[in-house]
KEGUVEX-905134 format. One record per atom (N, C-alpha, C): chain; atom name; residue in three letters; x, y, z; residue number from 0. Coordinates in nm, 2 decimals. Layout:
N
+--------+-------+---------+--------+--------+--------+-----+
: cadena : atomo : residuo :     px :     py :     pz : num :
+--------+-------+---------+--------+--------+--------+-----+
:      A :    CA :     ALA :      X :      Y :      Z : NUM :
...
+--------+-------+---------+--------+--------+--------+-----+
//
This chain:
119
+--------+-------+---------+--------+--------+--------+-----+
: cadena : atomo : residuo :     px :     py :     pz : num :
+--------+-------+---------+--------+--------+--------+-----+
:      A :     N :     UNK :   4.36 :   6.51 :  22.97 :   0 :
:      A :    CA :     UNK :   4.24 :   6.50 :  22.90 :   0 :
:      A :     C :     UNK :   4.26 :   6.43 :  22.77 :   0 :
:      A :     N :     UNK :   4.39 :   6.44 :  22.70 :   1 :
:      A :    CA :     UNK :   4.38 :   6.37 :  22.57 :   1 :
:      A :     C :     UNK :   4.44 :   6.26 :  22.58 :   1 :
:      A :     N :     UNK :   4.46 :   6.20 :  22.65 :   2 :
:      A :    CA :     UNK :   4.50 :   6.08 :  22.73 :   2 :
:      A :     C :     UNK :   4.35 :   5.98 :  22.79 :   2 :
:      A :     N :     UNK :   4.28 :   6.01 :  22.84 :   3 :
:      A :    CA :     UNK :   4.14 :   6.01 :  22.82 :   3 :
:      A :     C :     UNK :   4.05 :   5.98 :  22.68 :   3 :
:      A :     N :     UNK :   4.04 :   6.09 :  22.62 :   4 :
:      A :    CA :     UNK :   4.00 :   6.07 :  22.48 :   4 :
:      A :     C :     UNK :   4.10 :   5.96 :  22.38 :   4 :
:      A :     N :     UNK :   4.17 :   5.94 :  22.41 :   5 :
:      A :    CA :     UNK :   4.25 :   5.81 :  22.35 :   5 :
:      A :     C :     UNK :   4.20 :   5.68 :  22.35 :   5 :
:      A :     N :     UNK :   4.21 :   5.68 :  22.51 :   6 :
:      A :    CA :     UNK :   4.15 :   5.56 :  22.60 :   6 :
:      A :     C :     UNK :   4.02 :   5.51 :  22.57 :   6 :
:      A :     N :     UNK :   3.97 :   5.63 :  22.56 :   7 :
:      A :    CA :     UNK :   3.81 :   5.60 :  22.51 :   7 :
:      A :     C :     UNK :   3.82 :   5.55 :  22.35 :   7 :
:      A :     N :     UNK :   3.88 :   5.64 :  22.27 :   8 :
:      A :    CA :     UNK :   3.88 :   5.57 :  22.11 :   8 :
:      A :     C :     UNK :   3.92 :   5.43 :  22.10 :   8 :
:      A :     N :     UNK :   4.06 :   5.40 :  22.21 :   9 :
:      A :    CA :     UNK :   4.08 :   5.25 :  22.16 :   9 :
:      A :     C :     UNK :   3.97 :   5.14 :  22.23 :   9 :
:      A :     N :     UNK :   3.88 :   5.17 :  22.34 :  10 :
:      A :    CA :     UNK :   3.79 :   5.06 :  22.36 :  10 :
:      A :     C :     UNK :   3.72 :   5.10 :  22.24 :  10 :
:      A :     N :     UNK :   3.64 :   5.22 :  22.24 :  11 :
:      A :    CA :     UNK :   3.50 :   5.18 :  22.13 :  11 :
:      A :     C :     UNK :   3.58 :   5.15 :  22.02 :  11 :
:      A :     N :     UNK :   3.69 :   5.14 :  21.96 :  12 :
:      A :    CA :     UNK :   3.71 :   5.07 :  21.85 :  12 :
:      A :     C :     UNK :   3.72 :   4.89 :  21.89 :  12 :
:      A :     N :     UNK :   3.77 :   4.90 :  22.00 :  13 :
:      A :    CA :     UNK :   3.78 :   4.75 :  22.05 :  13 :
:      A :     C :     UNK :   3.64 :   4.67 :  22.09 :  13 :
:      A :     N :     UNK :   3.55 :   4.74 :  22.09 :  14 :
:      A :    CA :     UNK :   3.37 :   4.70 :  22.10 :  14 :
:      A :     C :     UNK :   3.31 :   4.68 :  21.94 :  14 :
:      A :     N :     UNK :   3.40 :   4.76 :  21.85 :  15 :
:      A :    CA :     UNK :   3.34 :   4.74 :  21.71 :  15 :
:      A :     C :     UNK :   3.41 :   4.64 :  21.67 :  15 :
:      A :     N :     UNK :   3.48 :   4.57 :  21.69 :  16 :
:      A :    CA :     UNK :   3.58 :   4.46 :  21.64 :  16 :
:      A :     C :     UNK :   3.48 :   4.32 :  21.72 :  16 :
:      A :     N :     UNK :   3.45 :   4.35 :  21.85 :  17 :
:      A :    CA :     UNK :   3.43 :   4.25 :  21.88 :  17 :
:      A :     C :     UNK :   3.26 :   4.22 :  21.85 :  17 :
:      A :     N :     UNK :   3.18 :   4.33 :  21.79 :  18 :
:      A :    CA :     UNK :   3.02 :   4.30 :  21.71 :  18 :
:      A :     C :     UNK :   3.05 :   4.28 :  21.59 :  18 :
:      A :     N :     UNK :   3.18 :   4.28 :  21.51 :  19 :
:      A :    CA :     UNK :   3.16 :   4.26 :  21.37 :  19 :
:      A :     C :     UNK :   3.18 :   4.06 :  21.40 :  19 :
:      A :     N :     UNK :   3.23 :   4.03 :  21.49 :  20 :
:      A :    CA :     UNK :   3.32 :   3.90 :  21.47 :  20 :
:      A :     C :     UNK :   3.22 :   3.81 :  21.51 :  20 :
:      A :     N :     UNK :   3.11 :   3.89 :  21.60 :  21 :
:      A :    CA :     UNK :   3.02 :   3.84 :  21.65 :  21 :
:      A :     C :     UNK :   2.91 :   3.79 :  21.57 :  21 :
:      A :     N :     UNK :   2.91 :   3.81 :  21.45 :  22 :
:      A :    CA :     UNK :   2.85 :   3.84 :  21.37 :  22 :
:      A :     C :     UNK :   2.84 :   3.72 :  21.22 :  22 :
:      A :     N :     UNK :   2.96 :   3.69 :  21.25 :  23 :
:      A :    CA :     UNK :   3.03 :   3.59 :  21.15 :  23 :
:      A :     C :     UNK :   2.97 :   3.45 :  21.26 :  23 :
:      A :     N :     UNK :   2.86 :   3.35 :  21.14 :  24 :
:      A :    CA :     UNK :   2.81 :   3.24 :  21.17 :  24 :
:      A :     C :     UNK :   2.93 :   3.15 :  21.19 :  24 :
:      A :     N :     UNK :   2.92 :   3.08 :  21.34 :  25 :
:      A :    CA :     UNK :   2.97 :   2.97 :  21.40 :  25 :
:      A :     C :     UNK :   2.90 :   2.82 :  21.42 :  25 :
:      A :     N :     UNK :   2.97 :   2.76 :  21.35 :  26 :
:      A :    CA :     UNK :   2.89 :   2.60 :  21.39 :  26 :
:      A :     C :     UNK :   2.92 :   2.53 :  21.55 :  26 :
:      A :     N :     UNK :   2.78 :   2.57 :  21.56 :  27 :
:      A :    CA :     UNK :   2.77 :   2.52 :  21.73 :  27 :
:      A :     C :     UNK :   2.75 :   2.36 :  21.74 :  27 :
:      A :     N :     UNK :   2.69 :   2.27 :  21.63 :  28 :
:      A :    CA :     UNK :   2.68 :   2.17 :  21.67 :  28 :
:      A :     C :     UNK :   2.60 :   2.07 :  21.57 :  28 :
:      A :     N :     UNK :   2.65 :   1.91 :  21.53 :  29 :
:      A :    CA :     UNK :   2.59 :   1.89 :  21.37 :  29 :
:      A :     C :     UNK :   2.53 :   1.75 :  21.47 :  29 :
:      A :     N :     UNK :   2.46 :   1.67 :  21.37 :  30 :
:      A :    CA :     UNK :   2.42 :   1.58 :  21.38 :  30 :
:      A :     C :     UNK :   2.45 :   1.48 :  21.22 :  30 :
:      A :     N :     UNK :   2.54 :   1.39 :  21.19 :  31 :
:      A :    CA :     UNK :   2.65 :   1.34 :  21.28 :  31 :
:      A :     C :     UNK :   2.74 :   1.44 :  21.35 :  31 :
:      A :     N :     UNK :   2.75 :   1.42 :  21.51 :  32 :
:      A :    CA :     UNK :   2.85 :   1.49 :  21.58 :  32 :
:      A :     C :     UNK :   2.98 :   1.47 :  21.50 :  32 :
:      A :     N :     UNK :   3.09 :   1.59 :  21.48 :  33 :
:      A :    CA :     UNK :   3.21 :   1.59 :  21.49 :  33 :
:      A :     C :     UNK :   3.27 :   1.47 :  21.52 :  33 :
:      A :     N :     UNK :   3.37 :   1.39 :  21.48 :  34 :
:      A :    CA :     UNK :   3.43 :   1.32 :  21.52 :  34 :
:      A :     C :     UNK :   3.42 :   1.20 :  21.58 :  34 :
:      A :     N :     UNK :   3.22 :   1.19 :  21.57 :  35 :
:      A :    CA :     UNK :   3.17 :   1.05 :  21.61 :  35 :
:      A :     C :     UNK :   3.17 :   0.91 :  21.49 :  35 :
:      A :     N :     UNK :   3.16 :   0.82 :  21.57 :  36 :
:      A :    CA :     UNK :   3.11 :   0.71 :  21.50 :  36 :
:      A :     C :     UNK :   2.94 :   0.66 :  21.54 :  36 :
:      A :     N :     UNK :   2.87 :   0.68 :  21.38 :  37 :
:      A :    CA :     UNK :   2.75 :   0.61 :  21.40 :  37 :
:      A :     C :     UNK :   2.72 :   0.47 :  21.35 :  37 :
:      A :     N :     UNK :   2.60 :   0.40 :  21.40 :  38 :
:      A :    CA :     UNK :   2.53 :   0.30 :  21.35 :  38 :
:      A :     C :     UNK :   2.51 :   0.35 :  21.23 :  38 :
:      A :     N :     UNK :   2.41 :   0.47 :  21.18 :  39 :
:      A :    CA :     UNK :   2.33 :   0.49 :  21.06 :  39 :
:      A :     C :     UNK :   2.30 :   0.66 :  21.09 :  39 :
:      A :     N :     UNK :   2.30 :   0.72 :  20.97 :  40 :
:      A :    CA :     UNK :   2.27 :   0.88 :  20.98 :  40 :
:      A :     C :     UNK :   2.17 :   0.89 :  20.84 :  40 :
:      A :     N :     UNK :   2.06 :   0.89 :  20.93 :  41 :
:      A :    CA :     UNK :   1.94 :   0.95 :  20.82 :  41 :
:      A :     C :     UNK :   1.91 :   1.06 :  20.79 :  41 :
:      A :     N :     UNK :   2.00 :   1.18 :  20.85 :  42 :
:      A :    CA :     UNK :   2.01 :   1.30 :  20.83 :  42 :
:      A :     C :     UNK :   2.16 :   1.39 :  20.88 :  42 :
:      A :     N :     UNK :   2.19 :   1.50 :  20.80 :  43 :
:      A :    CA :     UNK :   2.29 :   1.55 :  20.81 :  43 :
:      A :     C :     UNK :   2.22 :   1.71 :  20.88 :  43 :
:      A :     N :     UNK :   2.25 :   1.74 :  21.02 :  44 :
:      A :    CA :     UNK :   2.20 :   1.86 :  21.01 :  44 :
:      A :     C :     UNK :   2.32 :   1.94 :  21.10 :  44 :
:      A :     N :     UNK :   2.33 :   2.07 :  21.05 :  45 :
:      A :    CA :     UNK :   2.41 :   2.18 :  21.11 :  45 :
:      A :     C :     UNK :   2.38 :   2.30 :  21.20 :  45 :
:      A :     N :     UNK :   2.42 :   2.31 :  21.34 :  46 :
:      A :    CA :     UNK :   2.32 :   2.43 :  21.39 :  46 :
:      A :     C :     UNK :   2.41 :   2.54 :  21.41 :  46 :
:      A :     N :     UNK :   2.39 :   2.69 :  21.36 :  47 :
:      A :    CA :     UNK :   2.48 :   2.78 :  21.36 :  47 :
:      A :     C :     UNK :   2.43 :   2.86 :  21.49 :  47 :
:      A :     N :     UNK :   2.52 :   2.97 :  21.51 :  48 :
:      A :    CA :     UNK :   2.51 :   3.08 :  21.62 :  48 :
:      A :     C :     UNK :   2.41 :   3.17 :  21.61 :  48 :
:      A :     N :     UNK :   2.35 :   3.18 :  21.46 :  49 :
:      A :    CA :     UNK :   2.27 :   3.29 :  21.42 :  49 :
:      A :     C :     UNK :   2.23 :   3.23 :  21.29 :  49 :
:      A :     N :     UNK :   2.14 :   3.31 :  21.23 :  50 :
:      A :    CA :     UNK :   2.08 :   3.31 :  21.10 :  50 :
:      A :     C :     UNK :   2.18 :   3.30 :  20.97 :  50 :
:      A :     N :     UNK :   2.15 :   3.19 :  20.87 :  51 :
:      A :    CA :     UNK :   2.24 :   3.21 :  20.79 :  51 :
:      A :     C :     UNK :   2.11 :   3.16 :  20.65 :  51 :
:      A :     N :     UNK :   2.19 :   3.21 :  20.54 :  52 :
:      A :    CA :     UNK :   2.14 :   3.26 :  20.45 :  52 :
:      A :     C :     UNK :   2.12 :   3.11 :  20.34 :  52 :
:      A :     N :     UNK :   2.00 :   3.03 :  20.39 :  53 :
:      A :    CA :     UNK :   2.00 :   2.90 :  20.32 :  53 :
:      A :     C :     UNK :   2.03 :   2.88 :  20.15 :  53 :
:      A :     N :     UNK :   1.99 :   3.01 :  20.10 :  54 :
:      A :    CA :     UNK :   1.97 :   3.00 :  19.94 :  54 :
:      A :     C :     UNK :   2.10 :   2.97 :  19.86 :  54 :
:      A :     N :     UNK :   2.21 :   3.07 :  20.00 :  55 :
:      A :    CA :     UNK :   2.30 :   3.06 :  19.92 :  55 :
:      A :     C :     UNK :   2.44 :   2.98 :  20.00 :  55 :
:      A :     N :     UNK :   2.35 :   2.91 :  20.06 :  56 :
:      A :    CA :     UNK :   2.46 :   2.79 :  20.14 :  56 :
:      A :     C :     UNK :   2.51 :   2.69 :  20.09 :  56 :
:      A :     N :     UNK :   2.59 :   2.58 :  20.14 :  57 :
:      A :    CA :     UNK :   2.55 :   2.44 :  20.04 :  57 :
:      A :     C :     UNK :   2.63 :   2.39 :  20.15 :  57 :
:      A :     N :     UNK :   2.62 :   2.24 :  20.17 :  58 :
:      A :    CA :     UNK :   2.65 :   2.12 :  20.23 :  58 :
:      A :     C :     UNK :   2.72 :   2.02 :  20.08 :  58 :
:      A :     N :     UNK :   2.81 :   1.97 :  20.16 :  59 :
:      A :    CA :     UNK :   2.91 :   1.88 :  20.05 :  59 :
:      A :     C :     UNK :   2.92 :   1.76 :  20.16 :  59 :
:      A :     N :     UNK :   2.93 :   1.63 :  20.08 :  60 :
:      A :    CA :     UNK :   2.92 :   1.52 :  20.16 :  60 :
:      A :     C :     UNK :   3.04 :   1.44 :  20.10 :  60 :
:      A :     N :     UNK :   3.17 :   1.40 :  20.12 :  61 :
:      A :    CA :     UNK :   3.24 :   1.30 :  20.06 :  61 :
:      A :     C :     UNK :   3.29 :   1.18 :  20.11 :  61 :
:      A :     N :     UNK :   3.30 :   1.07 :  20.06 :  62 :
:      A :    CA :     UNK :   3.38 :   0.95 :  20.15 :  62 :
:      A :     C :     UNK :   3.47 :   0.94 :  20.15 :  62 :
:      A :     N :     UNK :   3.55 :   0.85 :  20.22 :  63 :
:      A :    CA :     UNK :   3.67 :   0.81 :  20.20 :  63 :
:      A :     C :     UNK :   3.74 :   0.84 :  20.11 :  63 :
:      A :     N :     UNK :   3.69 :   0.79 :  19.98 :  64 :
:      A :    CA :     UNK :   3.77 :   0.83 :  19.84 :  64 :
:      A :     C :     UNK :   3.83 :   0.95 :  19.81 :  64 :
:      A :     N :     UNK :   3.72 :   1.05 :  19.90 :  65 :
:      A :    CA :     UNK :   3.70 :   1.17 :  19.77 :  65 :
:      A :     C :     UNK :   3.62 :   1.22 :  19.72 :  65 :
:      A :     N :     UNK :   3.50 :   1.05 :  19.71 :  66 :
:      A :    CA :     UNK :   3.38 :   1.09 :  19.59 :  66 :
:      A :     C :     UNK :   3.26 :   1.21 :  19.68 :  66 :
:      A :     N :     UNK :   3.21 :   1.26 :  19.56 :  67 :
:      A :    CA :     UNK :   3.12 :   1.36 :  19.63 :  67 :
:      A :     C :     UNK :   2.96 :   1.26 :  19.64 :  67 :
:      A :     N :     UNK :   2.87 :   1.26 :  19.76 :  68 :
:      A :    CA :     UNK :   2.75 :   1.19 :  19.72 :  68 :
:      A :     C :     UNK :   2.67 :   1.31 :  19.72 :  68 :
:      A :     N :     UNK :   2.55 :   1.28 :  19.67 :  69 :
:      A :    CA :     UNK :   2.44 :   1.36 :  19.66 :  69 :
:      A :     C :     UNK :   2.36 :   1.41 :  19.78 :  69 :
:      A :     N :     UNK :   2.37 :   1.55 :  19.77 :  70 :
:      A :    CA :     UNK :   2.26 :   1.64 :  19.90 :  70 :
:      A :     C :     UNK :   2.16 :   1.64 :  19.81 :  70 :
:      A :     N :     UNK :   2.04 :   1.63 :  19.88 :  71 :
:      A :    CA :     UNK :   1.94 :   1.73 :  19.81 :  71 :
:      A :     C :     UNK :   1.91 :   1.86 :  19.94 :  71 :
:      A :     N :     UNK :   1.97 :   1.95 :  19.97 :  72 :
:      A :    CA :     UNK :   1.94 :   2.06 :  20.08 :  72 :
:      A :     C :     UNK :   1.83 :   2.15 :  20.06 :  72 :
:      A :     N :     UNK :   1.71 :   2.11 :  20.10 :  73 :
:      A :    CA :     UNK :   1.58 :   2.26 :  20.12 :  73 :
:      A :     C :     UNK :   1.63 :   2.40 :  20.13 :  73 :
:      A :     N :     UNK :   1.64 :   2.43 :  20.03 :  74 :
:      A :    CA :     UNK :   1.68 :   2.62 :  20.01 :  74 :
:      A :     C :     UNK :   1.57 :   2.70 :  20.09 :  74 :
:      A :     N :     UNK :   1.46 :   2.61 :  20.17 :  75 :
:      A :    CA :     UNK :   1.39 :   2.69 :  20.28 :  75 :
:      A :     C :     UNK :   1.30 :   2.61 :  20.36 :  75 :
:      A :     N :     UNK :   1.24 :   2.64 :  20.47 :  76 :
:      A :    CA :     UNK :   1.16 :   2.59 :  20.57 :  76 :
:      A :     C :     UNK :   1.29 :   2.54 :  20.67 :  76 :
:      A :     N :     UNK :   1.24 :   2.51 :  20.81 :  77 :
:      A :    CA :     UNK :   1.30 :   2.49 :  20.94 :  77 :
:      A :     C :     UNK :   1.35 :   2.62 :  20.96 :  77 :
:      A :     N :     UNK :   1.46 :   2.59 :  21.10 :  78 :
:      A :    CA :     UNK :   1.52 :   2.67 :  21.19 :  78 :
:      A :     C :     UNK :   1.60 :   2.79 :  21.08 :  78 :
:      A :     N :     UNK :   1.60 :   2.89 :  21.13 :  79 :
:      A :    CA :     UNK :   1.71 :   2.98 :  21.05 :  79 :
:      A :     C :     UNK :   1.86 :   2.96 :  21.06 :  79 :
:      A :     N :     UNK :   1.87 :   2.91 :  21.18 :  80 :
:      A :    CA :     UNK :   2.04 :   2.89 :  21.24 :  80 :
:      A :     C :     UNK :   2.05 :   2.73 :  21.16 :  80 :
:      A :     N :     UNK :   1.98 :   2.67 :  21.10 :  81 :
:      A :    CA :     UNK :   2.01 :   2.54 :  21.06 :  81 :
:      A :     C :     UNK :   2.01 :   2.49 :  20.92 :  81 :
:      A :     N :     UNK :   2.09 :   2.43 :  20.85 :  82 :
:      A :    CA :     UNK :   2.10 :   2.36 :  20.78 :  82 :
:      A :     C :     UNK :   2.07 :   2.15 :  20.75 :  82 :
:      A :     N :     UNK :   2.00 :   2.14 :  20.70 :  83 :
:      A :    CA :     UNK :   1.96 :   2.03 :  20.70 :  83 :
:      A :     C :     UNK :   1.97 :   1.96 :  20.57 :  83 :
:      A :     N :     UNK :   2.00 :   1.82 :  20.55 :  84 :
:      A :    CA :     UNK :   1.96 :   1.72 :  20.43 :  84 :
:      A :     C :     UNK :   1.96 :   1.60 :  20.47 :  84 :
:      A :     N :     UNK :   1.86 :   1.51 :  20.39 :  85 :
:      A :    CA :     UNK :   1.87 :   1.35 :  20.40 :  85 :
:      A :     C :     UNK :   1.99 :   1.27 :  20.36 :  85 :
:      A :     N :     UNK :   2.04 :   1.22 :  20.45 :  86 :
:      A :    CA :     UNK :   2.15 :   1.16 :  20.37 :  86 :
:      A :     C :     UNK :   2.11 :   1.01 :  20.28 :  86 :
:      A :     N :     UNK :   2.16 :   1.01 :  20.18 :  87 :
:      A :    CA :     UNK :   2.16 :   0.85 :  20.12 :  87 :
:      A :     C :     UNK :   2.20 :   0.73 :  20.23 :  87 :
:      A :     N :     UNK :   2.19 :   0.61 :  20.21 :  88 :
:      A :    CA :     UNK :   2.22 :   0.52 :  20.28 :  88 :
:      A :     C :     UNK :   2.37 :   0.50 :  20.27 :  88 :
:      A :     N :     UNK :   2.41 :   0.47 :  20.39 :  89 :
:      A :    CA :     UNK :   2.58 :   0.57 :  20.35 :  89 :
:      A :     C :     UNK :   2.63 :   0.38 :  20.45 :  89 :
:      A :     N :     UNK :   2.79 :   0.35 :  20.35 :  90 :
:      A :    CA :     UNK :   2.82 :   0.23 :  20.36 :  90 :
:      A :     C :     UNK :   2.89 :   0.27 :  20.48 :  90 :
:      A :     N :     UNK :   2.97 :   0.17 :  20.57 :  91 :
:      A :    CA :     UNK :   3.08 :   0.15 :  20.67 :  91 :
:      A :     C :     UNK :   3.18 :   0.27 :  20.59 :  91 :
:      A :     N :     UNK :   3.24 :   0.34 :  20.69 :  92 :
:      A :    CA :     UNK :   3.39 :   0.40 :  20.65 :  92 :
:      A :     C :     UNK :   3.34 :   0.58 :  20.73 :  92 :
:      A :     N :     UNK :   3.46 :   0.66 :  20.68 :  93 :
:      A :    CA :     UNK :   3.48 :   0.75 :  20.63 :  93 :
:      A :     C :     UNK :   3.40 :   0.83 :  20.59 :  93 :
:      A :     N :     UNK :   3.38 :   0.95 :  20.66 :  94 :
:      A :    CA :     UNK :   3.31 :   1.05 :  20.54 :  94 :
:      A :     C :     UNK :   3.31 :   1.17 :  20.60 :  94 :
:      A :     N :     UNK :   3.33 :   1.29 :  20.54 :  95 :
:      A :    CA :     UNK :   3.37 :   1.47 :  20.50 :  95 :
:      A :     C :     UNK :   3.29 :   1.56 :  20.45 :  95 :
:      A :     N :     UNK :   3.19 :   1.65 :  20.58 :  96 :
:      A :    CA :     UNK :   3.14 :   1.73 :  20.53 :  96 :
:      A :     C :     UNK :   3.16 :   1.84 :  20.56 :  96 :
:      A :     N :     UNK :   3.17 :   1.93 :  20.45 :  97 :
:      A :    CA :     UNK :   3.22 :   2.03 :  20.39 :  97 :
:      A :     C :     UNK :   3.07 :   2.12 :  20.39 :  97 :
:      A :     N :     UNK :   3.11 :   2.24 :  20.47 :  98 :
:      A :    CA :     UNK :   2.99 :   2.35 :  20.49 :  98 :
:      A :     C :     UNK :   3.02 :   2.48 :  20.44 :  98 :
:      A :     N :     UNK :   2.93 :   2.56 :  20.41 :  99 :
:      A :    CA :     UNK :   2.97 :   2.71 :  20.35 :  99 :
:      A :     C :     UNK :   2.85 :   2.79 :  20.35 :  99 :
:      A :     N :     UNK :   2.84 :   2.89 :  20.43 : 100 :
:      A :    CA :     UNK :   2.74 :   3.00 :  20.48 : 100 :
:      A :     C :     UNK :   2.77 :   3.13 :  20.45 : 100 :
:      A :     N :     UNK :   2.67 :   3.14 :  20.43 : 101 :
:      A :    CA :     UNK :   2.70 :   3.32 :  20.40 : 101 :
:      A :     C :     UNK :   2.60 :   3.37 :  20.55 : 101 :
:      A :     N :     UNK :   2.69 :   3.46 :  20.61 : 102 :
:      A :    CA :     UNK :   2.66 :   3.49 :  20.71 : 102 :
:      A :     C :     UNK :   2.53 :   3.63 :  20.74 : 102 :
:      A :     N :     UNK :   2.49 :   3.66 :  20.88 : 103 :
:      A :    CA :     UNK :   2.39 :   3.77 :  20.85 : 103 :
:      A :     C :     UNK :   2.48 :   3.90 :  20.82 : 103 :
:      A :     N :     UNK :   2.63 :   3.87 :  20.86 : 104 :
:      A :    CA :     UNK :   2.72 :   4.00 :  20.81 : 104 :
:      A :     C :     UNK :   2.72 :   4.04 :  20.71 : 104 :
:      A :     N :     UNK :   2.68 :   3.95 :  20.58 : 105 :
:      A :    CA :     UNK :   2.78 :   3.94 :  20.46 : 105 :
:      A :     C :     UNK :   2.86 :   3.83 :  20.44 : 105 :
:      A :     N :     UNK :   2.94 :   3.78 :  20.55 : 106 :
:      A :    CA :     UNK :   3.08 :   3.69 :  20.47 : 106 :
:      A :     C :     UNK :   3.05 :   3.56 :  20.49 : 106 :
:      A :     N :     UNK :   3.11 :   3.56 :  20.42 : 107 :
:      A :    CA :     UNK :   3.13 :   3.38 :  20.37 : 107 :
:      A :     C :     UNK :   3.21 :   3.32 :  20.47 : 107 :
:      A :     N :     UNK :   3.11 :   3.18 :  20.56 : 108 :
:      A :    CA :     UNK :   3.21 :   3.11 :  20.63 : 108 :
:      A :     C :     UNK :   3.19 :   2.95 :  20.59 : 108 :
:      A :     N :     UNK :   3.35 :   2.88 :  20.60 : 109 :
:      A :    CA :     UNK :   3.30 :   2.73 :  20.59 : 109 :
:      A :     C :     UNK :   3.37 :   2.65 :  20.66 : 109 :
:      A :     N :     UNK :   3.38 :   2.53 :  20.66 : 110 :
:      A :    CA :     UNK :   3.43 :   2.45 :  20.77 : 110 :
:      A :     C :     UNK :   3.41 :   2.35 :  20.70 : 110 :
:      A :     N :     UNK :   3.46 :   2.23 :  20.78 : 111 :
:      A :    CA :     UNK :   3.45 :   2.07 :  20.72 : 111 :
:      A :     C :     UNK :   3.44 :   1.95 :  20.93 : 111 :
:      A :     N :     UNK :   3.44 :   1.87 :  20.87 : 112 :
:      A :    CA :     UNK :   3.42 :   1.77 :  20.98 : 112 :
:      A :     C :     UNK :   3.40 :   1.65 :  20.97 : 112 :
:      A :     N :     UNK :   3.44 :   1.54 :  20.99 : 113 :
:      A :    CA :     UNK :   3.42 :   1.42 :  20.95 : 113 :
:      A :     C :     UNK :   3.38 :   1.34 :  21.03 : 113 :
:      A :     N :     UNK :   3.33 :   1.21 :  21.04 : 114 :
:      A :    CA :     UNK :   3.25 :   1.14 :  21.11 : 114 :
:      A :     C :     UNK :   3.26 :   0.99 :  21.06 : 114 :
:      A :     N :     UNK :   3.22 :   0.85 :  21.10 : 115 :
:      A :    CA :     UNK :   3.26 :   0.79 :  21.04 : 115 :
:      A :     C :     UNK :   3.11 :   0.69 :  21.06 : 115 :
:      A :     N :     UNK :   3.07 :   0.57 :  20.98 : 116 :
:      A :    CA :     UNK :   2.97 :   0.46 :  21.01 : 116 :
:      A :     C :     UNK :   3.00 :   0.37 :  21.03 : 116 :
:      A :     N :     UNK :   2.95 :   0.27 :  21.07 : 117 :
:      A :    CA :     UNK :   3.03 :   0.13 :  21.14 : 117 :
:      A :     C :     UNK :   2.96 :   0.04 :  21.10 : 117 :
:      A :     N :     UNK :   3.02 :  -0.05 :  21.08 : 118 :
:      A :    CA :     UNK :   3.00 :  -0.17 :  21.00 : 118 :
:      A :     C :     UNK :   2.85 :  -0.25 :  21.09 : 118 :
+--------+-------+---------+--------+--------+--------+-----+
//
């Protein structure tokens, strides 16, 4: 019997581990894609697994250099799972965006991904 009751404690602890993680926003998919090369990107947008908390999110854009360019990011309206901004008119090269969400758990998640524009 207490062999049993063990068994049982280590799944349902092993079911709470796997709704807390569930829980932590994942980037499912951006526009510029990951790792592509575009003609031109008139917009930068991010789609998560779940709801993430726009107000206190931010999007970072940098080129090649380093330099940081200007977002202006809507702290509200559209999808909940998404993050969105207009991008500037962005030259040939290089460029690194840097994301950071606060998730519906609580935590803070961020990531980066680059993409490049073509001459």
């Amino acid at each position: 019997m207490t062999r049993l009751v063990e068994l049982l404690l280590v799944s349902a602890l092993g079911l709470g581990w796997v709704a807390v993680a569930a829980c932590h926003s994942l980037l499912l998919e951006s526009t510029p894609a990951a790792g592509s090369t575009v003609a031109a990107a008139p917009t930068l947008s991010l789609r998560f697994n779940n709801r993430v908390e726009k107000p206190l999110s931010r999007l970072r854009l940098l080129d090649e250099r380093g330099g940081s360019l200007s977002l202006a990011m809507p702290a509200s309206g559209g999808p909940v799972d998404r993050l969105s901004a207009p991008l500037p008119p962005l030259s040939p090269g290089a460029y690194r965006v840097e994301w950071q969400v606060l998730s519906t758990d609580g935590h803070v998640v961020s990531g980066r991904f680059g993409f490049r524009v073509a001459p």
